[in-house]
C-alpha positions, -999 to +999 in steps of 0.1 A: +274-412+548+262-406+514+259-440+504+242-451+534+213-425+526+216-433+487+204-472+502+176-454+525+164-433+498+160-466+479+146-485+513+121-460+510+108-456+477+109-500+480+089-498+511+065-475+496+061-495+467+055-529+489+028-510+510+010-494+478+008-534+463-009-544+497-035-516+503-049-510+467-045-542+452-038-567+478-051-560+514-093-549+498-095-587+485-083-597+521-053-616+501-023-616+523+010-610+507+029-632+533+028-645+569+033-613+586+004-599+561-015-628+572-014-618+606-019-583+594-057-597+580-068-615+610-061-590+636-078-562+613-106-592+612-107-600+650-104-570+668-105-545+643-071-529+645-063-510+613-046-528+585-012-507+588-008-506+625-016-543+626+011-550+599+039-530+620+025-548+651+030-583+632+062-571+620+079-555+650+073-584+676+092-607+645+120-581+644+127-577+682+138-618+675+163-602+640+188-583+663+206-612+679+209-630+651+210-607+624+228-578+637+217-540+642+220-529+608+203-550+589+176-552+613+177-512+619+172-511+578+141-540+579+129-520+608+128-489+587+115-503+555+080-520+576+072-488+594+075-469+554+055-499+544+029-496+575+021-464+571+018-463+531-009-488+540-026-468+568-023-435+547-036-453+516-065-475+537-077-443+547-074-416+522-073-439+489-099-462+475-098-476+436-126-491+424-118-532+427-134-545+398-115-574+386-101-599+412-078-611+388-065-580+375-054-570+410-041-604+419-014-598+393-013-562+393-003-564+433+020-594+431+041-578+399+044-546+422+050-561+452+079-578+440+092-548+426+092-536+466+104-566+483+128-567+454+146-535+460+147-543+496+168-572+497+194-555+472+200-529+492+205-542+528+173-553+542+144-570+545+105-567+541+103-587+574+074-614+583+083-644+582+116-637+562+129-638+605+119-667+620+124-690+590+161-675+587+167-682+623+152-719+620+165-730+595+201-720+607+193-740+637+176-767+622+200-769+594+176-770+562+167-749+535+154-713+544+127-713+517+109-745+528+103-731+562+092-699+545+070-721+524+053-740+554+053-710+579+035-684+555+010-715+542-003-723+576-006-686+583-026-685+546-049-718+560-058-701+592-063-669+572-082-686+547-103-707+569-115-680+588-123-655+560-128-675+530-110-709+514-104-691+482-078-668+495-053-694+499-051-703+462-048-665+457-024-661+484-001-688+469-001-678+433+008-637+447+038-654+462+049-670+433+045-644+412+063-621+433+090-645+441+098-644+405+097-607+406+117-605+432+144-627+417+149-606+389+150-575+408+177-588+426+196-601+395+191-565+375+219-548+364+216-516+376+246-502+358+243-513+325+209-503+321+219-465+339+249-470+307+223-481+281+200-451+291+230-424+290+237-437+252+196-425+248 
């Protein structure tokens, strides 16, 4: 029991960390962060649902395809961590605007922290959803590697997305992902303990 809400406590401050890169950094620049963002855009941009709800909307039709092939838990803990994420956005869309000066600056500044988020996610039992689902579930049918789906599923999302809004947003779109992608990796890789040893010597 207590190390199952140690990992929720640590879903949740990774959720809120993925939703604060997407609504002050990410999300005012219409740069999606993934597919699922993507989708997140273009609804906002079509019939004008807001950013957060769309998000969980993208995300929870995704997830009701996780629990057959996934499992409950881990898709009870992804399920979790995108509603935390959904509503940091809504909250944040609607009570918290920064000034967006430099394109750049947030380009980086949102991919470095939304790394950090999808990061502690996947070490601790779940998932930030998108398109994470469906290219899992392909490519175990299909047989190939998970990350090329990933790769072709979020860039026609990012086309579309692009297309209708503006073409620059796929180059942006792109370089977030590899940026967090690399984030992400070393999240994942961090030694937790040592650096919890390291700081106790301090």
């Amino acid at each position: 029991m207590r190390m199952e809400l140690y990992k929720y406590t640590l879903l949740t401050i990774g959720a809120i960390i993925q939703g604060v890169s997407m609504a002050l950094f990410l999300f005012p620049h219409g740069i999606p962060s993934g597919g699922a963002a993507g989708i997140a855009i273009l609804l906002n941009y079509w019939i004008d649902i807001p950013l957060g709800a769309a998000l969980w909307l993208a995300n929870f039709t995704l997830l009701s395809l996780a629990i057959y092939w996934f499992g409950y838990r881990w898709t009870l803990r992804t399920t979790y961590s995108v509603t935390v994420t959904s509503y940091t956005v809504h909250f944040l869309e609607l009570y918290v605007h920064l000034p967006h000066i430099n394109l750049l600056f947030d380009l980086i500044l949102g991919g470095l922290v939304f790394g950090i988020g999808v990061g502690i996610l996947i070490r601790f039992g779940a998932s930030s959803g998108g398109m994470v689902i469906p290219s899992l579930i392909i490519a175990s049918i299909k047989k190939v590697s998970p990350g090329k789906v990933m790769f072709w599923l979020n860039m026609t999302i990012f086309i579309i997305t692009a297309s209708i809004i503006e073409w620059k947003i796929v180059f942006y779109a792109i370089f977030c992902q590899w940026l967090s992608t690399q984030v992400i990796d070393f999240v994942y890789r961090l030694n937790l303990r040592y650096i919890l040893n390291m700081l106790r010597v301090f």
